[in-house]
PDB file of N, CA, C and O in Angstrom:
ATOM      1  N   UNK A   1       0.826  -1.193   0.000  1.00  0.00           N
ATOM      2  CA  UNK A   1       0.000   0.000   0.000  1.00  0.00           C
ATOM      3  C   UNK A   1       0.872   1.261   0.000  1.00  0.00           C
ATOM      4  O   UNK A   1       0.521   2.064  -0.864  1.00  0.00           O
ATOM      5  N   UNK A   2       2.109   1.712   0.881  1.00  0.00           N
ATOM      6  CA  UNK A   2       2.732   2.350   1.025  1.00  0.00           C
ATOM      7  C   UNK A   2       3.399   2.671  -0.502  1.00  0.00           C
ATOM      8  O   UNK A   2       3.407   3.852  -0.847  1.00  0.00           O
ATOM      9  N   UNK A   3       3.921   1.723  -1.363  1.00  0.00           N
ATOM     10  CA  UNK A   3       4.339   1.877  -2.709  1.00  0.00           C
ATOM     11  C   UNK A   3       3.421   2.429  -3.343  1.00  0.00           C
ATOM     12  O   UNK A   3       3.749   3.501  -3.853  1.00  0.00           O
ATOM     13  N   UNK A   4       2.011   1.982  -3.567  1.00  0.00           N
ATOM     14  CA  UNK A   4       0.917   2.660  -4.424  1.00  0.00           C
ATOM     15  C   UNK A   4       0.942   3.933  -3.892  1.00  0.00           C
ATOM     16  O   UNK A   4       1.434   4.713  -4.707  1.00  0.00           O
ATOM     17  N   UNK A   5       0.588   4.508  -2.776  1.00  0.00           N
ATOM     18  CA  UNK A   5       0.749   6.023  -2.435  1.00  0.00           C
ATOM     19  C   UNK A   5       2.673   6.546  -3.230  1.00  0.00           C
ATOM     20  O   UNK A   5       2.942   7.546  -3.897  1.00  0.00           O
ATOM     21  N   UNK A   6       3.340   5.744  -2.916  1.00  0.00           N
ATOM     22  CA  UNK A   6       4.744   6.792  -3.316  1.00  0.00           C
ATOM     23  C   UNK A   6       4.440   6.392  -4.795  1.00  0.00           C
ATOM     24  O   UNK A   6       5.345   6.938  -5.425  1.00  0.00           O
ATOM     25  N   UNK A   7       3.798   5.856  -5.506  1.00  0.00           N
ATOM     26  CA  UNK A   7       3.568   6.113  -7.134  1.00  0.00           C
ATOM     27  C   UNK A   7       2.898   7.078  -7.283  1.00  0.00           C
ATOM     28  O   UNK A   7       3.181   7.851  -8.198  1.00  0.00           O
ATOM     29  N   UNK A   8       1.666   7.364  -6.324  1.00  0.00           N
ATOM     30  CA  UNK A   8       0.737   8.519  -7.183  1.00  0.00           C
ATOM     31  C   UNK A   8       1.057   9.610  -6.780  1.00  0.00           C
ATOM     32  O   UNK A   8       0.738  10.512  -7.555  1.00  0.00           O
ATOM     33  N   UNK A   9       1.682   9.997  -5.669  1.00  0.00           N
ATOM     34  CA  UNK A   9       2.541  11.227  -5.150  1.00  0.00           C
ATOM     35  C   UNK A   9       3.758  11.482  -6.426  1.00  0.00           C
ATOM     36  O   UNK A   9       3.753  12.533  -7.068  1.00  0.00           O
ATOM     37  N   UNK A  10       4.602  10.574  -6.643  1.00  0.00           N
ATOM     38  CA  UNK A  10       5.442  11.131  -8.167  1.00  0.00           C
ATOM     39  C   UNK A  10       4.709  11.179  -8.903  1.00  0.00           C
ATOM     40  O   UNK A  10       5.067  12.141  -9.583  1.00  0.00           O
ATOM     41  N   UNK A  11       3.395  10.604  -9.525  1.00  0.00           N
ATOM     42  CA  UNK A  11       3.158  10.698 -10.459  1.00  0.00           C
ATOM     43  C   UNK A  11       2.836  12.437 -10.676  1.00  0.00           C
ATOM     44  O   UNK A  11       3.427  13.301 -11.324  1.00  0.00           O
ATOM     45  N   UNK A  12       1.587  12.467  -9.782  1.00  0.00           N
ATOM     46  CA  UNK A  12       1.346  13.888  -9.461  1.00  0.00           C
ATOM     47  C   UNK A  12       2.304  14.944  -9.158  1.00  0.00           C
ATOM     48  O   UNK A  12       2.137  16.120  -9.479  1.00  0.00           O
ATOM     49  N   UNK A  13       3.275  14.505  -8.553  1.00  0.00           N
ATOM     50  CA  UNK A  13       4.347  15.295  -9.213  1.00  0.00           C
ATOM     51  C   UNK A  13       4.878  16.332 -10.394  1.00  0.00           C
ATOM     52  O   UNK A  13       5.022  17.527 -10.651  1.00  0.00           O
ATOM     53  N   UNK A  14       5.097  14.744 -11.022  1.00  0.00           N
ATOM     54  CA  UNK A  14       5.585  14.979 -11.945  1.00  0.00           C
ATOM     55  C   UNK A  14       4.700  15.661 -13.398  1.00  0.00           C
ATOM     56  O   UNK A  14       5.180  16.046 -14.465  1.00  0.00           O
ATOM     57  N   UNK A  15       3.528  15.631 -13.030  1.00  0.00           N
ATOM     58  CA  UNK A  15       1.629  15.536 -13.646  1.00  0.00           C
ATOM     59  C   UNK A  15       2.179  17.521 -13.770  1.00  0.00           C
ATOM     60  O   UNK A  15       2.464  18.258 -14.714  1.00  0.00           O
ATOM     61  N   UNK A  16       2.086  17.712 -12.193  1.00  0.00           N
ATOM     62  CA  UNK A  16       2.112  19.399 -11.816  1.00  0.00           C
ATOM     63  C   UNK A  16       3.729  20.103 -12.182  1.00  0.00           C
ATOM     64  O   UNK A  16       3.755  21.186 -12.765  1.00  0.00           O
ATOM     65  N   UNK A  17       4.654  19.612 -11.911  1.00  0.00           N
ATOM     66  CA  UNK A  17       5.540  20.423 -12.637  1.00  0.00           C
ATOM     67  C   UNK A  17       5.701  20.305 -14.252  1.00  0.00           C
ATOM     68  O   UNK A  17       6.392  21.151 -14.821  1.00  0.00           O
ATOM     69  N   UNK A  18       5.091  19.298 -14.981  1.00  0.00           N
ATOM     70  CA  UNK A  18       5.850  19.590 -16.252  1.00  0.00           C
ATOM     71  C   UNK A  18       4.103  20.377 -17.174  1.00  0.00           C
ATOM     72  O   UNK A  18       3.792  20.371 -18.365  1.00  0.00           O
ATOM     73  N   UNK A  19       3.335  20.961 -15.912  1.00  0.00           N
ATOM     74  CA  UNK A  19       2.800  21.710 -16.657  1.00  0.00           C
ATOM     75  C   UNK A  19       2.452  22.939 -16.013  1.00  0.00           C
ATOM     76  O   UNK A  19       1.498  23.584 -16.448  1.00  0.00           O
ATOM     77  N   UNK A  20       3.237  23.419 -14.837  1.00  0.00           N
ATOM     78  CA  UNK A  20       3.345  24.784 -14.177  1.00  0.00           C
ATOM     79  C   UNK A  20       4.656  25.055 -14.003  1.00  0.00           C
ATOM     80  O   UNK A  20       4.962  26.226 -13.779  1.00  0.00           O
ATOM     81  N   UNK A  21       5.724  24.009 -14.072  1.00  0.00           N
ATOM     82  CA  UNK A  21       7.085  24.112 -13.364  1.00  0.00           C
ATOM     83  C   UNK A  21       7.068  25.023 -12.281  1.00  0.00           C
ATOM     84  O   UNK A  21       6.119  24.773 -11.537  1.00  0.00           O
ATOM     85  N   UNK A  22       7.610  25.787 -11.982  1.00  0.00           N
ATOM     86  CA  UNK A  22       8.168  26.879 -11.145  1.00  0.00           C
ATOM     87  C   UNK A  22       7.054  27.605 -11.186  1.00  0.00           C
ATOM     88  O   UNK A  22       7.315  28.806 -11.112  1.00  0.00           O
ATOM     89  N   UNK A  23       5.578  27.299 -11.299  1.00  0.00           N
ATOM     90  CA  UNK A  23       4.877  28.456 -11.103  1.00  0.00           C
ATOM     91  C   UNK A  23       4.790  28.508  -9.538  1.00  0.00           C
ATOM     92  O   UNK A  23       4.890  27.448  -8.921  1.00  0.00           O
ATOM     93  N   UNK A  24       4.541  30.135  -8.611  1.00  0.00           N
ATOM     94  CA  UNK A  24       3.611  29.888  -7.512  1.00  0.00           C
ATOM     95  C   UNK A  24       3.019  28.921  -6.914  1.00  0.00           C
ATOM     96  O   UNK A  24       3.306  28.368  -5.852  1.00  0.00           O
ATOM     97  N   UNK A  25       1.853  28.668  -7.917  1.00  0.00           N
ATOM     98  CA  UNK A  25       0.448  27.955  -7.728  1.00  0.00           C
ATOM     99  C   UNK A  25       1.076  26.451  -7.294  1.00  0.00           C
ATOM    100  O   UNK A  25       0.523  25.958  -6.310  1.00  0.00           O
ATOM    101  N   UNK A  26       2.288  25.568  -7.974  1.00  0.00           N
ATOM    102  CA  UNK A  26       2.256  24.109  -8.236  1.00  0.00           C
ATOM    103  C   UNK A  26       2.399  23.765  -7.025  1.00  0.00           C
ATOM    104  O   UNK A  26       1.516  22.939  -6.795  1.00  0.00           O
ATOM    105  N   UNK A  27       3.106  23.960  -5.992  1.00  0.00           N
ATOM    106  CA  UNK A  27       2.833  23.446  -4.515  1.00  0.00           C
ATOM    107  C   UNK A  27       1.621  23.820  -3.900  1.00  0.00           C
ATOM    108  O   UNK A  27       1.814  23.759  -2.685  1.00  0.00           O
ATOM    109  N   UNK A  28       0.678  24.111  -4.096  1.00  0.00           N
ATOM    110  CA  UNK A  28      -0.651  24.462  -3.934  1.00  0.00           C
ATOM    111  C   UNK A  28      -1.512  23.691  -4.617  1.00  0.00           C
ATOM    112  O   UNK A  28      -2.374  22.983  -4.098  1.00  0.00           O
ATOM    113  N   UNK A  29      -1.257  23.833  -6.019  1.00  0.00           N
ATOM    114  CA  UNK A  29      -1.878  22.281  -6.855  1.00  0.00           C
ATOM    115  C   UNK A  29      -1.496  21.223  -6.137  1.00  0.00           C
ATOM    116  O   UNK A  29      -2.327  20.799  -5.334  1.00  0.00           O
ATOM    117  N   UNK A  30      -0.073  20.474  -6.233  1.00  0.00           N
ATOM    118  CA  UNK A  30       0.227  19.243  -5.938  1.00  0.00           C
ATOM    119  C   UNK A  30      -0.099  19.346  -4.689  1.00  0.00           C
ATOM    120  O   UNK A  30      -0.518  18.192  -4.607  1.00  0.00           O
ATOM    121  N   UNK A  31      -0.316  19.910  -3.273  1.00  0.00           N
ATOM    122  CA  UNK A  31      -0.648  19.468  -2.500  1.00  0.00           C
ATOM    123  C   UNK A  31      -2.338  19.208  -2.201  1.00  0.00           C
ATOM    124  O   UNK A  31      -2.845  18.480  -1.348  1.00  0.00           O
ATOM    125  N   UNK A  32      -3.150  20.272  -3.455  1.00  0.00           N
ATOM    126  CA  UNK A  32      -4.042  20.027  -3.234  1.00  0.00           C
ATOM    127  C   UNK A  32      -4.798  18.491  -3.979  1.00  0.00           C
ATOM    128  O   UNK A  32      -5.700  17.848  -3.442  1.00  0.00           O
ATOM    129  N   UNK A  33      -4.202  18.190  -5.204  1.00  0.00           N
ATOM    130  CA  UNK A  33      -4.125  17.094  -5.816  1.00  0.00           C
ATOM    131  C   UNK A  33      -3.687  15.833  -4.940  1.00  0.00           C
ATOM    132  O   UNK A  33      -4.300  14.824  -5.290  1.00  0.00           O
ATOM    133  N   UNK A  34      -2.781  15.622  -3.885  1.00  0.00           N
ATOM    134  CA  UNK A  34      -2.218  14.707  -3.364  1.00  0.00           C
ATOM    135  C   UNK A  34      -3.337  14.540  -2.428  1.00  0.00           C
ATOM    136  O   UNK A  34      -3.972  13.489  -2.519  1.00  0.00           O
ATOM    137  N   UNK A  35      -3.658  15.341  -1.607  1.00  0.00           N
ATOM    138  CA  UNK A  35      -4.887  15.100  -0.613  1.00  0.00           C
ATOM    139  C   UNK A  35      -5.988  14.441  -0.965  1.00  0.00           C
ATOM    140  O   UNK A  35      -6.461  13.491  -0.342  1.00  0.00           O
ATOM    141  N   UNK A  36      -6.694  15.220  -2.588  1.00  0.00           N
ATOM    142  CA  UNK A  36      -8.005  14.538  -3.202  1.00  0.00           C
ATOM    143  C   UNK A  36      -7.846  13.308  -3.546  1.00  0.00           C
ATOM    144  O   UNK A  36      -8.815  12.582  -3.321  1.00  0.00           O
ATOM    145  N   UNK A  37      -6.461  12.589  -4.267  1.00  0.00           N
ATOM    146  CA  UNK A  37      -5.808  11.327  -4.359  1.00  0.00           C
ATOM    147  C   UNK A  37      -5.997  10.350  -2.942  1.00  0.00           C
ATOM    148  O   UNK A  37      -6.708   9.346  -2.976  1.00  0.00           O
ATOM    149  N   UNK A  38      -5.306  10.757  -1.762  1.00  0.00           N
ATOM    150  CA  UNK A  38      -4.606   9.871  -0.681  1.00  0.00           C
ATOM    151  C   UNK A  38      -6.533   9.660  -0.426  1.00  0.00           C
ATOM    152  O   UNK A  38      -7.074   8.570  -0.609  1.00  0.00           O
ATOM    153  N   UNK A  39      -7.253  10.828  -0.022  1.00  0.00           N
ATOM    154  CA  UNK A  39      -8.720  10.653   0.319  1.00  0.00           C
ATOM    155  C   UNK A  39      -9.243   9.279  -0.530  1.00  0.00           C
ATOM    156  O   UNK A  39      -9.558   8.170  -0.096  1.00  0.00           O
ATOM    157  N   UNK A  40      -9.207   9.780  -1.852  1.00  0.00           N
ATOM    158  CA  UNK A  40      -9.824   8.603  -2.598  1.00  0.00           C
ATOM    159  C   UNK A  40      -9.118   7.076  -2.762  1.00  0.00           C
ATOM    160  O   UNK A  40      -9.714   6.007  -2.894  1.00  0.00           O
ATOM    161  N   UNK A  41      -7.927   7.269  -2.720  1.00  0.00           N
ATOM    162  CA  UNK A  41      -7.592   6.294  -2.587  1.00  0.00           C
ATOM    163  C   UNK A  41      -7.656   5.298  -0.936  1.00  0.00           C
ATOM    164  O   UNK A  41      -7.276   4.129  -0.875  1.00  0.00           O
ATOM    165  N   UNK A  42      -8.051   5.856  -0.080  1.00  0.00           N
ATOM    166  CA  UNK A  42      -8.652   5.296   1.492  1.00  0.00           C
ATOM    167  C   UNK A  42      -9.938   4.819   1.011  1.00  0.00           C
ATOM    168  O   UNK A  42     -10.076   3.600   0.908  1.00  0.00           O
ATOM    169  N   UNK A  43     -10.718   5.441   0.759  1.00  0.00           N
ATOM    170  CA  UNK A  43     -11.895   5.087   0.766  1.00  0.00           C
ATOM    171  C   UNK A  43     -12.564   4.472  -0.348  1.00  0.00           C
ATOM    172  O   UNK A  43     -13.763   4.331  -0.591  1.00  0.00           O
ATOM    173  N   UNK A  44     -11.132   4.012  -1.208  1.00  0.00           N
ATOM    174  CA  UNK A  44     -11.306   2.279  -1.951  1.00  0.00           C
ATOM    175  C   UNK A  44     -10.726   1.292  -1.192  1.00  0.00           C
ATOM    176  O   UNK A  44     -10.997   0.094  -1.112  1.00  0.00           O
ATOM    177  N   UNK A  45      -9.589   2.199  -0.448  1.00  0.00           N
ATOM    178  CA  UNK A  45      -9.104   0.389   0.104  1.00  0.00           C
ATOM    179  C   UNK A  45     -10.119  -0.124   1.475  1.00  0.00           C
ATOM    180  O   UNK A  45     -10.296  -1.268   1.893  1.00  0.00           O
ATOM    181  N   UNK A  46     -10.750   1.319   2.031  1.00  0.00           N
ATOM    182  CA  UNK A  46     -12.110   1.091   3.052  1.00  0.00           C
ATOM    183  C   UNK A  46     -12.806   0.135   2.534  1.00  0.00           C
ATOM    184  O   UNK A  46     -12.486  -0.960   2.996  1.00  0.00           O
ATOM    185  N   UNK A  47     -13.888   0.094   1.516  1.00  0.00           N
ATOM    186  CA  UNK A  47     -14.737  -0.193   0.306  1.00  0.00           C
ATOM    187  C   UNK A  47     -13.780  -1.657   0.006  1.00  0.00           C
ATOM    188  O   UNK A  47     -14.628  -2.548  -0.041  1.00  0.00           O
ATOM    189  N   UNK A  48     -12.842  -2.086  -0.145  1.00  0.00           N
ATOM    190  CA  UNK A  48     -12.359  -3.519  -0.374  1.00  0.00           C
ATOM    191  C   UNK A  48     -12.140  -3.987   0.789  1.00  0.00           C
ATOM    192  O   UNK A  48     -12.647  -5.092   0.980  1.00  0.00           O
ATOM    193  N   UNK A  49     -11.661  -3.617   1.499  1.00  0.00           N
ATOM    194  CA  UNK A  49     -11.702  -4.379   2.831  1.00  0.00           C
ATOM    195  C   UNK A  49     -12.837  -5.181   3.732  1.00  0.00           C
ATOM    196  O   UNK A  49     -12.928  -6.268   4.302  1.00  0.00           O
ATOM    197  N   UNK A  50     -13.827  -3.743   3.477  1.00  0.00           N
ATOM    198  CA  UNK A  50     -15.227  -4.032   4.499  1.00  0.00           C
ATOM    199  C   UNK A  50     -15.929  -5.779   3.664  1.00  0.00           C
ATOM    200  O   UNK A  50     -16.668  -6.611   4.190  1.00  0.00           O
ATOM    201  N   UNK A  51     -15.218  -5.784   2.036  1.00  0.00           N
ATOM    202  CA  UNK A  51     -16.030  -6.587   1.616  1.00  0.00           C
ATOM    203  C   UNK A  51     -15.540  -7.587   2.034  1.00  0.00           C
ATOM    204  O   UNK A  51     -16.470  -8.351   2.291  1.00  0.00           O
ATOM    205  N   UNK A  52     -14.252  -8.211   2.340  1.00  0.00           N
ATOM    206  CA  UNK A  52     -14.066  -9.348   3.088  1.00  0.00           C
ATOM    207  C   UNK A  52     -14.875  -9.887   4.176  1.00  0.00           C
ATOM    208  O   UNK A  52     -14.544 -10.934   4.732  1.00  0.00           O
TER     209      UNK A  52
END
């Protein structure tokens, strides 16, 4: 689980700098992007679990 989060954190990364680079805004994007990610991604692995 820990690997799937450090994939979508670079991915998003890499998503927000190669289309703001150095703007202001991209640590504001990517952190706001990483949050809506880590959220959704809990509350699939919630949602697979409960079904066991």
């Amino acid at each position: 689980m820990l690997i799937l989060i450090w994939f979508i954190v670079c991915i998003l990364f890499a998503f927000v700098h190669y289309f703001l680079g150095t703007s202001g805004h991209a640590l504001e994007l990517f952190a706001l992007l990483s949050a809506i990610s880590l959220f959704l991604l809990n509350k699939f692995a919630n949602k697979v679990n409960k079904k066991k």
